[in-house]
N, C-alpha and C positions, 0 to 999 in steps of 0.2 A: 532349557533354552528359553528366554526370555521372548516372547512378541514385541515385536516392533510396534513403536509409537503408529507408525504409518497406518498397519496393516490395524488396531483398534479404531481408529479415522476411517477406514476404507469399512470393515463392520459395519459403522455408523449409520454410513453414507448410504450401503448395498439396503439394510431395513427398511430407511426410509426413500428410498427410492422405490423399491416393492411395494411399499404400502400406497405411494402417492399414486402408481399404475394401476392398483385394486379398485383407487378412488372414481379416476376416471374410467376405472370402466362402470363401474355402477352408476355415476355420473351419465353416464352413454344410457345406461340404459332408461333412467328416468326421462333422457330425452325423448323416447319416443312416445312419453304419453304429455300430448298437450296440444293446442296449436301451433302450427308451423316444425311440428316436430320434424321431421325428414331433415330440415333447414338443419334446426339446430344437432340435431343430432351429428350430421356430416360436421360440423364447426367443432365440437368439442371428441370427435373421433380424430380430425387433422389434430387436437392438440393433445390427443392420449398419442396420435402416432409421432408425432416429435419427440414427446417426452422418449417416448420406446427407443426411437431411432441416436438422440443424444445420449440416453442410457447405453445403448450398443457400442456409440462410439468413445465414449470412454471408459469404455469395458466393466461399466457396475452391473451390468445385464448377464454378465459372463460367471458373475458369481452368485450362487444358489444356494440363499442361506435355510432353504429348505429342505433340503435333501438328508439330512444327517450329518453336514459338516460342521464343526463349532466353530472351525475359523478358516479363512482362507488361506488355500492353498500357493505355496509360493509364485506355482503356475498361475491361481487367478490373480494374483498381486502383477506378475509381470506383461498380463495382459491390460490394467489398469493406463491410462493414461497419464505418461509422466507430468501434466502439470499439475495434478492431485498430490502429488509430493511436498507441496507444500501446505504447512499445516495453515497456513491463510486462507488459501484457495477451497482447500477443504472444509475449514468454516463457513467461508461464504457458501458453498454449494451446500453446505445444512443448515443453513438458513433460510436458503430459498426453496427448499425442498418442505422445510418446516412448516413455511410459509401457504404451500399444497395442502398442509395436514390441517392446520389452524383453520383454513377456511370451513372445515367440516365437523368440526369438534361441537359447536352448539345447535343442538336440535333448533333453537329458536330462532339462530341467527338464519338456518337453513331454511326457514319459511317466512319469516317476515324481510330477512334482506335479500333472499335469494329466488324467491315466490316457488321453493318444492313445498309439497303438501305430499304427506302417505296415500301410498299409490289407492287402498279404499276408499277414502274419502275422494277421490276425484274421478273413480271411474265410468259416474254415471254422466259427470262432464264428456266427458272423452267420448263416449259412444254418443251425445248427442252432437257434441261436436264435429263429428267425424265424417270427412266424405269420402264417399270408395270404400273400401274394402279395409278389414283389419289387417292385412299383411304386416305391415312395417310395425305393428304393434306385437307380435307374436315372430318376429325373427329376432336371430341372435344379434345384442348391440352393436356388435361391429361389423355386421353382413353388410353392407351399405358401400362400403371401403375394401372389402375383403381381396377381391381382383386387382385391387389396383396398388395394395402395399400386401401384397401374398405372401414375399418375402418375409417382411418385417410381421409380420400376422405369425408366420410360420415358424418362426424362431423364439414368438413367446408363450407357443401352444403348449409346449412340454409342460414350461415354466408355469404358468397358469393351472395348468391340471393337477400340480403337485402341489402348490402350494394352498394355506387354508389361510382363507381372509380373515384378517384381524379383526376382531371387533370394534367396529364403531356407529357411530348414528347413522352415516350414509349408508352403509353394509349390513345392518342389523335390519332395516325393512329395507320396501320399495316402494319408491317416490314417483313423485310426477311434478309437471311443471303445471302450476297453476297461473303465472304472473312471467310473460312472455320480455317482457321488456326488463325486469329484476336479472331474471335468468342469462339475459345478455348480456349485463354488466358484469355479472361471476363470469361468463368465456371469458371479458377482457380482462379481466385480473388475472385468470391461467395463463392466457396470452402474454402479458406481461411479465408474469414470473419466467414461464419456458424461455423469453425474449433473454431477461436476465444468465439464464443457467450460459446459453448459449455466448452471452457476451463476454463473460467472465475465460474463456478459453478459447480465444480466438481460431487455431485449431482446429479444434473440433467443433465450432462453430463450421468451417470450412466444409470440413468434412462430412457432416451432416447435411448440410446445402445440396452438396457433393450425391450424397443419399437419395435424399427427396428426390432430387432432379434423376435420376436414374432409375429410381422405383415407377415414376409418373409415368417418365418416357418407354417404359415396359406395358405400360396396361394398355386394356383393347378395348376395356368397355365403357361406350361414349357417353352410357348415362350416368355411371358413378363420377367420370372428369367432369362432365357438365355440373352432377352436386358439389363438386369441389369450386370449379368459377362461382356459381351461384352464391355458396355459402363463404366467399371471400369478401372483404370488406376495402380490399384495396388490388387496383389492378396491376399495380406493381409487387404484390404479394408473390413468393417466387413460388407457392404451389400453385396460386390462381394461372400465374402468368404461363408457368410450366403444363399444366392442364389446360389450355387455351392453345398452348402449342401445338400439344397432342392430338385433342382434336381436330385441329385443323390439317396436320400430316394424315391422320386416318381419314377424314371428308374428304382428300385429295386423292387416297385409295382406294376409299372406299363406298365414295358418293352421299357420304352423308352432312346433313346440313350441318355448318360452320356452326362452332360457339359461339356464344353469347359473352362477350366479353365484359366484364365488370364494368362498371363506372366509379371511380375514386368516390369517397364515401366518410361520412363519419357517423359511428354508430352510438345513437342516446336512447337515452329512456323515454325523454319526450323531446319533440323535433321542436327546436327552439322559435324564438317569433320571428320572422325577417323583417330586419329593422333597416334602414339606409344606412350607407357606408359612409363613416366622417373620412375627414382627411386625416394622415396618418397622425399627425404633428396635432391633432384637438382630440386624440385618443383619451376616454376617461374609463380607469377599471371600473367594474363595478363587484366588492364597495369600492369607492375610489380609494387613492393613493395618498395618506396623511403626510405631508411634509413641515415640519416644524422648524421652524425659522432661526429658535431660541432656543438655550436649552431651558427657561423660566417653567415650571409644572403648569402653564397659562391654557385656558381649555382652547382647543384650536377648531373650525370648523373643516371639515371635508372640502376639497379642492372640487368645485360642480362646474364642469364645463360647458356655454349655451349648446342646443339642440346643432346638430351639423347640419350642415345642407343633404337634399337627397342627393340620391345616388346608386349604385347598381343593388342589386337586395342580395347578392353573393359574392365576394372574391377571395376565392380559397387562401389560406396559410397555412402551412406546413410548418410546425416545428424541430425539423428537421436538423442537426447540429449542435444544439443545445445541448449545455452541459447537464448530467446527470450522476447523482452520488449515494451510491448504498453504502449502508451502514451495517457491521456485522458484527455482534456481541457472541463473543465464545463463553464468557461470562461476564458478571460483571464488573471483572476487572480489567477484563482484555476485550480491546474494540480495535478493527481495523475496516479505513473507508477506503472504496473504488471509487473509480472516476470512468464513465464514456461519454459518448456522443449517443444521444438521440437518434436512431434512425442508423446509426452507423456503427458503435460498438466503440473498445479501442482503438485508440489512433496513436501514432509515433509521438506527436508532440504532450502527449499526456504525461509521459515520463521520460523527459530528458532529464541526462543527469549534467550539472553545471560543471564547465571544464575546469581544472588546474592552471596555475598562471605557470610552473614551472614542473616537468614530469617527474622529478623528484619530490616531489609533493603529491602524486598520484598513488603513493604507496599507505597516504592518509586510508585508504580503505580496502575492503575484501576483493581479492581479486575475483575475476568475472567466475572463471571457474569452480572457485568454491561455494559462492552465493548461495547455488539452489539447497545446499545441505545446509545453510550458515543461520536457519530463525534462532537457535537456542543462541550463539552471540550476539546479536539485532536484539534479543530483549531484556538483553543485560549491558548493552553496549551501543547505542544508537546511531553512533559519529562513523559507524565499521562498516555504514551503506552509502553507497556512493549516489542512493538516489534519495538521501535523507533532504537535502537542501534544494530551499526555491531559487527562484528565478533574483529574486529579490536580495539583497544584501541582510545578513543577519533572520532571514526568512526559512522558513520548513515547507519541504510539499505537499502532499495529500497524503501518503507514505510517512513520512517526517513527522506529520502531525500525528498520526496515527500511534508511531511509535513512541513520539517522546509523551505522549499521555499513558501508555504502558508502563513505560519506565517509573515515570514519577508514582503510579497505582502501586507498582510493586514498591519500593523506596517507602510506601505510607504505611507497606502492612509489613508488621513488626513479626511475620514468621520467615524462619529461614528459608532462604532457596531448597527445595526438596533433590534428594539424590536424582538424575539424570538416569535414567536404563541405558548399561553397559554392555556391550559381549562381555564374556567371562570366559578364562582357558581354565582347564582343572588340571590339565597335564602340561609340564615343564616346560619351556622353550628348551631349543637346542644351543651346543655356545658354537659361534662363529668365528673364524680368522677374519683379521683385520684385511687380509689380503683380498681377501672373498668379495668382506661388506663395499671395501672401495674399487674393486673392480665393478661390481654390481650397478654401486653408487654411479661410475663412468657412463657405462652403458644406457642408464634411464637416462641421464642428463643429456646424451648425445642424440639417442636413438630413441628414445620413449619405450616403448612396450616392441616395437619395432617392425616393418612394415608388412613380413609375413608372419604377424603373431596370430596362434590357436589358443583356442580355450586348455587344450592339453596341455602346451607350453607354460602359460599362465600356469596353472593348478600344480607343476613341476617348479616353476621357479617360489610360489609360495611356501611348495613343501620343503625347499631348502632352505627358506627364512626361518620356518615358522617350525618345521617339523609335521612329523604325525598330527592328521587331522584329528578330533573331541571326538567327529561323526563319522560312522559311516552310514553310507547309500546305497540301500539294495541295489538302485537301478546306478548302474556306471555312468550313465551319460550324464545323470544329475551328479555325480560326485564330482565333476570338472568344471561345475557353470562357476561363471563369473563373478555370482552373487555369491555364494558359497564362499571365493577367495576374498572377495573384502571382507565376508564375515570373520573370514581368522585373520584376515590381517589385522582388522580392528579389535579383535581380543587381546591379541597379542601386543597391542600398542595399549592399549587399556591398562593393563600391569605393569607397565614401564618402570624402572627402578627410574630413569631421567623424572624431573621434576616435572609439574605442569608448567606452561608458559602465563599461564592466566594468576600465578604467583608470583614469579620471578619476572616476566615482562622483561625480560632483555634473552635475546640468542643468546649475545656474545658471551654471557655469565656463563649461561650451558656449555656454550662450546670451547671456555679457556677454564674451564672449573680445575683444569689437573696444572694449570698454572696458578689461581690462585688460591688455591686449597689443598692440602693433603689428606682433609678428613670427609669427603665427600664418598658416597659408595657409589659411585659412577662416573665413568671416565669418556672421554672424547670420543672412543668408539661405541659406546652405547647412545651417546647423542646422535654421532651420523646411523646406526641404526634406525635411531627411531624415525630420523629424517627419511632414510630410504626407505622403511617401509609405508610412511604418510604420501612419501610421493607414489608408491606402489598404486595405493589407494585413488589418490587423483587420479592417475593414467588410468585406472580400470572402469574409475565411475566417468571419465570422457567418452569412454570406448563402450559402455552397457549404454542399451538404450532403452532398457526398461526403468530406472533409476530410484530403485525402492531399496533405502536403507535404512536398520535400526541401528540405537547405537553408536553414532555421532553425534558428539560428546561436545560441551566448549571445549575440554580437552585436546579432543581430535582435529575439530576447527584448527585451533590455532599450530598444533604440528602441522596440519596439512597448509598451512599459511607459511609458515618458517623454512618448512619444505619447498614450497614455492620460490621465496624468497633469496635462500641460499643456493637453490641449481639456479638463480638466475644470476645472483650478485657473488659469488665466491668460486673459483677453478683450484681444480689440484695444481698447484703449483710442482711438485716436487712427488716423492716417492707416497708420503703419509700427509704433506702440510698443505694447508688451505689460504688463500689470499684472496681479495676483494679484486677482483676484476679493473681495469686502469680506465674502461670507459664509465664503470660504475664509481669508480671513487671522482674521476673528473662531475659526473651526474652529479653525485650528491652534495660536492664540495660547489659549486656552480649555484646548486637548490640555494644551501643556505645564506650564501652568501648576498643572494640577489634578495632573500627575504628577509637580512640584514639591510641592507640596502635601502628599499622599498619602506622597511618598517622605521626606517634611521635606529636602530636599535643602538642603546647605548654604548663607549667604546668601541667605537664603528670602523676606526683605525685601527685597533689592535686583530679584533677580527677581520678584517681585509688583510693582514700581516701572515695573520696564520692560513689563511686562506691560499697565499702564492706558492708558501711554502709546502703545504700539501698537494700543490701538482709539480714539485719540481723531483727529479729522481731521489735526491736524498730522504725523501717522505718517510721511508723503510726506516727509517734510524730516528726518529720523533715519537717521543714516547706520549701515549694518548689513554686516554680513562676508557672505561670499558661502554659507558653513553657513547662517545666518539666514537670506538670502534664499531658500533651497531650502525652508526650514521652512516660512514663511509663505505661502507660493507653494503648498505640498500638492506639496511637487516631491522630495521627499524618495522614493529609490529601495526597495525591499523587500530583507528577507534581510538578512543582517548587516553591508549598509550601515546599517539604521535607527538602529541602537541608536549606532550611532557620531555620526551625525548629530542625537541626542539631546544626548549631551554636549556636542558643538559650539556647538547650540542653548541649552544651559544656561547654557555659561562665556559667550558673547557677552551675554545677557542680566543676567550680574552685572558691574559698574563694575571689582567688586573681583580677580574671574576673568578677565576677558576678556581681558587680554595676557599670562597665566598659563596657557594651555590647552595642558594636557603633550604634546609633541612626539615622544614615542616610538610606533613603527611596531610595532602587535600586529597577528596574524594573526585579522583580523578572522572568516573561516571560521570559524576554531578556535570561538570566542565562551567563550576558554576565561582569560579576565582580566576585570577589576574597577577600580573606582578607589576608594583609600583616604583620607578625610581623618584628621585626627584625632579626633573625636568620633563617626565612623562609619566604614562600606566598604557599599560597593554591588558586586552583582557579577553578570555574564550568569548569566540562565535557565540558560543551557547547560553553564557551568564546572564544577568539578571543585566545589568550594565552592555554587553556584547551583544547582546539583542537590539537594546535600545538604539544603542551612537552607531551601526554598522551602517544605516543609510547616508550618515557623512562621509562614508567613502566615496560617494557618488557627486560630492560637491567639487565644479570646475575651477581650473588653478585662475581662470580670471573674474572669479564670483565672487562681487566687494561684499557681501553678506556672509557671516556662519564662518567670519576667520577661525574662528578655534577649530573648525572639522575641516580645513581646506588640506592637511597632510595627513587624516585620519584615511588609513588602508582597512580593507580586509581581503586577509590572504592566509592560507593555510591553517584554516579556523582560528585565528586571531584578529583581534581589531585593536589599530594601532598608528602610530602614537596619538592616545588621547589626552586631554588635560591631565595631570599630576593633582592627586589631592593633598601634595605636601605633607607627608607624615614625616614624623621626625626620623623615624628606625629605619630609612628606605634609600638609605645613604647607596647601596652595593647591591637594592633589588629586596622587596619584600612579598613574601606570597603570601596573598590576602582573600579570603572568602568570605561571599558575598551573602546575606542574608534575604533567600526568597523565599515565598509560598511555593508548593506547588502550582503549577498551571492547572486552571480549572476545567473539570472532569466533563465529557458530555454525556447523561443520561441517556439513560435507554428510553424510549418514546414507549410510556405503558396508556397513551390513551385511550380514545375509544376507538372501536372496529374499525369505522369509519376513517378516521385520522390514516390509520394503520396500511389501511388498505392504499392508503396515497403516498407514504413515506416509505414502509418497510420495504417494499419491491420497485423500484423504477423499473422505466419501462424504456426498451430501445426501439421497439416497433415504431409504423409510419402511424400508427390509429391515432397519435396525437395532432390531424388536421382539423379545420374549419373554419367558420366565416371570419376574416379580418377583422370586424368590427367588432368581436364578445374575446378577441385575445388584445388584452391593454400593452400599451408600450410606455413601462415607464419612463421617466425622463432622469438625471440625474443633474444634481448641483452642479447651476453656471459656471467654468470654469472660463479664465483660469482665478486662482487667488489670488490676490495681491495680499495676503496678510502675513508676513514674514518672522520670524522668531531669528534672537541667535544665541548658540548655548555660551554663558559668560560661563561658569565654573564647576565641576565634580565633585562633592563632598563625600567625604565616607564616614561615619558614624558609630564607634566601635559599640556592638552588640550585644546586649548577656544573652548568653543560650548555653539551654539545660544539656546535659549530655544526655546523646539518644545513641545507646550502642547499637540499635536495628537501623539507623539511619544510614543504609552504605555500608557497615560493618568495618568500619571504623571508629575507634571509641576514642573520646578525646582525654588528650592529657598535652604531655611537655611538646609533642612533636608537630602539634595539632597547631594551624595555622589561626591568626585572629580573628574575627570573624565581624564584620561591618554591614552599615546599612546603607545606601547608596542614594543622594540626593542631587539633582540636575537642575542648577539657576539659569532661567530664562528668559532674555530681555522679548516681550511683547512690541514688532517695529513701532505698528498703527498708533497704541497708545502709549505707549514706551514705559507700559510697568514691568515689575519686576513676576517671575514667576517660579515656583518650586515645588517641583515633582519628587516626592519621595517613591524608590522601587519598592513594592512589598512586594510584589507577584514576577514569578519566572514565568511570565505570561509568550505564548504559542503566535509568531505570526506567519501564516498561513498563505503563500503566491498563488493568487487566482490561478487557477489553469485555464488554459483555451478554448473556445469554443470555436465553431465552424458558422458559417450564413448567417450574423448574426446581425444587424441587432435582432436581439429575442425577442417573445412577447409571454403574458402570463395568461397560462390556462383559466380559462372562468371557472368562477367560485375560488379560485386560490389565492384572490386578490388579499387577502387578510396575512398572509405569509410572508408579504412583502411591503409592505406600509411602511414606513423608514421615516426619522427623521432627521436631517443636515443642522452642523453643526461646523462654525468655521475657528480656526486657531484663536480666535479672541474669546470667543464664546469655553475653550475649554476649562479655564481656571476655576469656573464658577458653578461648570456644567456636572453635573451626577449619569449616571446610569440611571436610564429609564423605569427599571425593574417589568419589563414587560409592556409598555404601554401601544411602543410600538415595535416589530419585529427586528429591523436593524437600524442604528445610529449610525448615518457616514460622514465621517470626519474627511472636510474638504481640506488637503494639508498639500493642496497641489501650488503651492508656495514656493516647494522648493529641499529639499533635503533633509534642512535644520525644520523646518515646519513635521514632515513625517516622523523625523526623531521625537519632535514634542507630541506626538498624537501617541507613540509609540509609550513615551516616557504617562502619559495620561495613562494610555491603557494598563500598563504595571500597577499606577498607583489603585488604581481600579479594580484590578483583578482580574481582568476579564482577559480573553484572547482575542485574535483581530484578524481579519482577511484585510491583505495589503492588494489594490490593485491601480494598475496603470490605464490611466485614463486616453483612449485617445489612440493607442495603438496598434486596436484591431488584436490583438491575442485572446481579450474575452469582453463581453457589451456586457452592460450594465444592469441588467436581468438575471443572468447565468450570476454575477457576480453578487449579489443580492442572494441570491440562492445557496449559493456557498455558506454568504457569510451567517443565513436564515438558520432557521430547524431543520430545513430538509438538508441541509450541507451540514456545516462544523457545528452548527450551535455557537459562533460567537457573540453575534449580537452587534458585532461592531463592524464595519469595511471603514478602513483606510484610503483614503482617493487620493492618488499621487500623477 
């Protein structure tokens, strides 16, 4: 039997989390030798007890890779917290966990950035420093705490005593704190990480909250609560705040004096100068903020604003709501970024996903169900998430971005996709009556699993699918779990004599193969098997709530999608026959016709013809291609099958199209082609062209600028109708692919420590306060623009390109579409020149996301991260990429629609990626957006200001 992908992830995850709890407690102990030890030591025990207590609550604490086990137990998988299931989440959580380990790895860094020194060399400090008594120096590290988290103490007593410290520099001697104010910089870096683990699992974030506050509210001893306020840094901290409580219910009991409650705070190394407070509006960073006027390589001076008037010597600011973006390399080919709020974690508007204009067009992607099992389709299929697109027209989210830089890393490297781990049966299936499977079939579609279903029931009705189990299990009660049953049912759909759907891409092939073939070795009832037992599968993983499966396959994906699909769009008509449902074939026929409509898609009257006709009874007797039949059936698969299965749906509904329907083979992945008639061209969301012209969709029908984009739609991952490049061959529809670069990569950040320690881990905690006057408020380019563009023409450019068989795994020859280069002429209003962007680059643009309280302000010393220089639509014909001079170039394109297409069309010819954001709004201020578009977000380099 094969391990699951999951449970080698969860291995990982249990090591290093062991190792990072060894850390901090040796950590602990070095605290007590220095000054202010007590202090510190209470401060980095609250953040070994976090870590303990988030470790508990999503059960990596539960598994003991020290005991003699080699791997975990299915019991400690099912104790695991389902949002570790994903193998995203589970990166980032060894990242940050990594992030523990790396602090500790360099003896050097340990004493020059950290101020430990080995514990001999410092002991004759320590005793002279020392007042009172050696106590605190000769108890165990975490006696301090011990009363008051007993529980959590007690649960990793065993664990601790069995297990043998790893070897590293912190664990190999014992340390001391020499450099009091170094050593509290490293708390806040722990602090920041734990803040991270927590935010990323909203959850168990909760729940550990949840924790603390209930461990607190159990203790009795008022001098370890009172180290806890003490050694808080903010008095809204919920252990401080929680331990302030406590004390004061036992004072009310007990007659003892009330705590000492914190005073908000922020913690440095050295306590800055108090300087007078300007007013907001003459705020200057320091370094200040370079803004460059031109794009000329002209040396430019520092913007220095006069001395402000005096003023109070402190007025707090909180950074509180602030966007923030981790970045998390699994390798170096695979990178996926988070997004939260400062201070606050996840929030609902961080990932909304953009509606559908018609719900037959909602079938564009994986349904919600399937999702949490669905990464291995996401990284070969991008368009199959329904939270891939921004806010923005032709844009990507944080998500989106993440993914389609995946995609295009795999597409570069020229080795095969690697087999997937499967279950595997050794022993035969059984054969079934036909009678059986669609009674069966009834029953899920009606009833589901059904309302008084047992695990016994379950494990009875598999063994009638599926037959004798591979295993047996000593213990009974394990041979009936529910994980067990998806594991055979997913063996058993593994060996399918049915084809895969990630080949064939249509149901309706599968399910009419005994009509148009006789030489096929599987017939209609091995299709609806495989369907019933995919759907078996979804109702059992709805109903487990531990949710740990190996095993799913794209294979299985997309059955359990078809499976979806068909109990919801197809009814037994009859004793054995199947028919599309007449609210669903009304849905689908409705979809396209409106998106015929909308797009004026050519032949616009023939398809409105077939369109009446397919809701009138006689419908049953119109004979239709087997692309049609999937349409109207809602059988139509996600991901950049849809959009193909659109066109197919389109030419069969025109008389004039329908034996015309161009036969060349695009890499449909890519979604990086179009099809051109002569009076227009439509082209994927995603193309090199699709990307560019989608913000013409947003141009108003009384806006006497950018006629050429005032009937440009995007709808259903198309954008459309655009200008026509007039090709001769395009008389009846030409499908034509677009010549792009990949969209460029973002490195991994290998700087220095220092760098590392500011980017690698954000931080959600409130410690990001302080004086108003050392956080700068940038300012962003005057709007509005007045410099207008309008796109006069589309050229397309036919291409030579070498055959690359690894490119998509399509190799070219007769079937293979032509392949072009894409150029966009545009008239300049202001000075009324001509202008011409060529695409090279499938360049990324990226929807700000929102922030909360904003406008931001930039932490000091970070003022170099955000230096920016503006750059208006006149200036870009001439303008180059900085190459670094300054952090980000924002292109002010707030003109008008056709203006952000040309900023868009620049960034292609450029290479570069871009953060598009809307000025003015209130969704995110012009800091957080900077930030995005900086190092510490995407790495574009570029913001778009619309």
């Amino acid at each position: 039997m094969e391990i699951a992908a999951t449970a080698v992830g969860v291995l990982g995850l249990v090591g290093l989390y062991s190792t990072c709890i060894e850390m901090l407690d040796a950590l602990s102990s070095a605290a007590r030798y220095g000054i202010g030890r007590e202090l510190l030591q209470t401060k980095i025990e609250v953040e070994r007890v976090r870590l303990m207590i988030w470790g508990d609550s999503v059960g990596l604490a539960n598994i003991d890779l020290f005991a003699g086990k080699k791997e975990p137990t299915e019991d400690d998988l099912a104790a695991v917290d389902e949002g570790l299931q994903r193998r995203a989440l589970r990166d980032a959580v060894a990242g940050l966990l990594t992030c523990f380990l790396r602090t500790f790895e360099d003896v050097e860094d340990l004493q020059k950035r950290y101020g430990l020194v080995p514990q001999g060399d410092h002991d004759s400090s320590v005793a002279a420093g020392s007042t009172g008594s050696g106590d605190i120096a000769t108890q165990p590290a975490r006696e301090l705490l011990t009363s008051t988290f007993r529980k959590t103490y007690e649960r990793f007593q065993d664990r601790a005593a069995a297990s043998q410290r790893r070897a590293t520099p912190l664990t190999k001697a014992k340390w001391a704190i020499a450099d009091e104010k170094k050593f509290r910089a490293l708390i806040g870096e722990l602090r920041a990480i734990n803040d991270s683990l927590t935010s990323l699992l909203p959850a168990v974030r909760d729940r550990t909250r949840v924790r603390v506050r209930a461990e607190i509210m159990r203790a009795t001893d008022v001098g370890q609560l009172q180290s806890l306020v003490d050694a808080s840094d903010d008095a809204a901290d919920i252990v401080a705040e929680t331990a302030s409580l406590r004390i004061e219910m036992l004072s009310t009991r007990h007659g003892h004096a009330v705590a000492r409650k914190p005073v908000a705070r922020t913690v440095q190394v050295a306590p800055p100068p108090l300087v007078p407070v300007p007013d907001q509006r003459t705020l200057t960073p320091e370094p200040p903020l370079v803004i460059l006027s031109t794009p000329e390589a002209t040396p430019v001076s520092p913007v220095v604003t006069p001395a402000p008037p005096a003023g109070p010597a402190f007025v707090p600011y909180d950074n509180m709501g602030a966007l923030v973006v981790h970045k998390v390399y699994k390798t170096s080919k695979s990178l996926m970024c988070y997004a939260w709020l400062s201070g606050i974690g996840e929030v609902p508007e961080l990932a909304v996903t953009q509606p559908e204009f018609h719900p037959a067009f909602a079938l564009r992607f994986l349904p919600a169900s399937i999702i949490p099992v669905a990464d291995s389709v996401f990284e070969i299929d991008v368009e199959a998430d329904s939270g891939y697109a921004g806010w923005s027209p032709g844009s990507a989210s944080l998500t989106g971005f993440s993914r389609e830089l995946n995609f295009w890393r795999k597409v570069e490297d020229s080795t095969e996709r690697p087999p997937e781990p499967s279950w595997q049966r050794t022993s035969d299936t059984i054969p079934l009556k036909s009678a059986f499977i669609l009674k069966r079939w009834k029953a899920v579609v009606n009833d589901g699993l059904g309302s008084d279903w047992t695990e016994q029931e379950g494990y009875n009705s598999v063994r009638e699918i599926c037959g004798p189990s591979d295993y047996t299990w000593l213990d009974k009660n394990e041979t009936i779990k529910i994980r067990h049953q998806i594991s055979d049912l997913l063996a058993v759909m593994s060996v399918s004599r049915v084809p895969s759907l990630e080949e064939t891409a249509s149901i309706g092939l599968l399910a009419n193969i005994e009509q148009l073939t006789h030489s096929a070795n599987f017939g209609f009832l091995d299709f609806l098997l495989q369907m019933l037992m995919a759907r078996e599968v979804t109702l059992r993983m709805a109903k487990d709530k531990r949710r740990w499966y190996g095993g799913v396959t794209v294979r299985i994906v997309y059955d359990m999608v078809a499976a979806e699909l068909w109990s919801s769009g197809m009814h037994l008509a009859s004793k054995d026959s199947f028919e599309a449902r007449e609210a669903t074939k009304a849905q689908q026929t409705n979809g396209i016709l409106r998106f015929a409509e909308e797009m004026q898609w050519p032949y616009l009257s023939e398809i409105r013809e077939t369109a009446a006709k397919w809701l009138t009874p006689e419908a049953s007797n119109i004979i239709i291609d087997i692309r049609t039949w999937d349409w109207m059936g809602g059988l139509v698969l996600p991901g950049a099958m849809f959009p193909m299965a659109m066109i197919g749906t389109l030419y069969g509904m025109s008389p004039t199209l329908r034996t015309r329907l161009p036969s060349a083979i695009v890499k449909s992945r890519h979604g990086n082609y179009g099809i051109v008639y002569p009076q227009a061209s439509y082209w994927r969301v995603r193309s090199v062209l699709g990307k560019v012209l989608a913000p013409l969709s947003l141009v108003e029908d009384d806006d006497p600028v950018a006629a050429a984009g005032r009937q440009i739609k995007c709808l259903g991952g198309w954008v459309g109708p655009c200008p026509s490049p007039s090709l001769p061959e395009s008389t009846l529809g030409l499908l034509a692919e677009l010549k792009g670069r990949p969209p460029s990569w973002v490195a991994e950040d290998t700087g220095d420590a220092g760098d590392a320690a500011a980017t690698v881990f954000p931080t959600t905690s409130q410690s990001h306060q302080g004086n108003t006057a050392e956080w700068a408020l940038p300012t962003p380019p005057p709007p509005p623009s007045s410099e207008t563009v309008t796109l006069q023409t589309l050229r397309l450019v036919r291409a030579a390109v070498a055959p690359r068989p690894a490119d998509g795994g399509d190799a070219r020859g007769d079937a293979a579409p032509p392949i072009y280069q894409a150029r966009l002429d545009f008239r300049l209003a202001r000075s009324g020149l001509m202008a011409t962007m060529t695409l090279h680059a499938n360049s990324v643009f990226v929807a700000a996301l929102p922030c909360r309280g904003g406008p931001h302000r930039i932490k000091p010393g970070t003022a170099a991260a955000y230096t920016f220089r503006a750059l208006g639509v006149e200036d870009l014909p001439r303008a180059e990429l900085d190459g670094g001079a300054t952090a980000v170039t924002v292109v002010n394109a707030t003109g008008g629609p056709a203006a952000e297409t040309f900023a868009r069309a620049w960034c292609s010819e450029k290479g570069t990626n871009a953060v598009v954001w809307k000025r003015g709004e209130g969704g995110c201020c012009f800091k957080c957006a900077l930030m995005l578009a900086g190092r510490e977000g995407v790495a574009a380099g570029v913001l778009i200001m619309c």
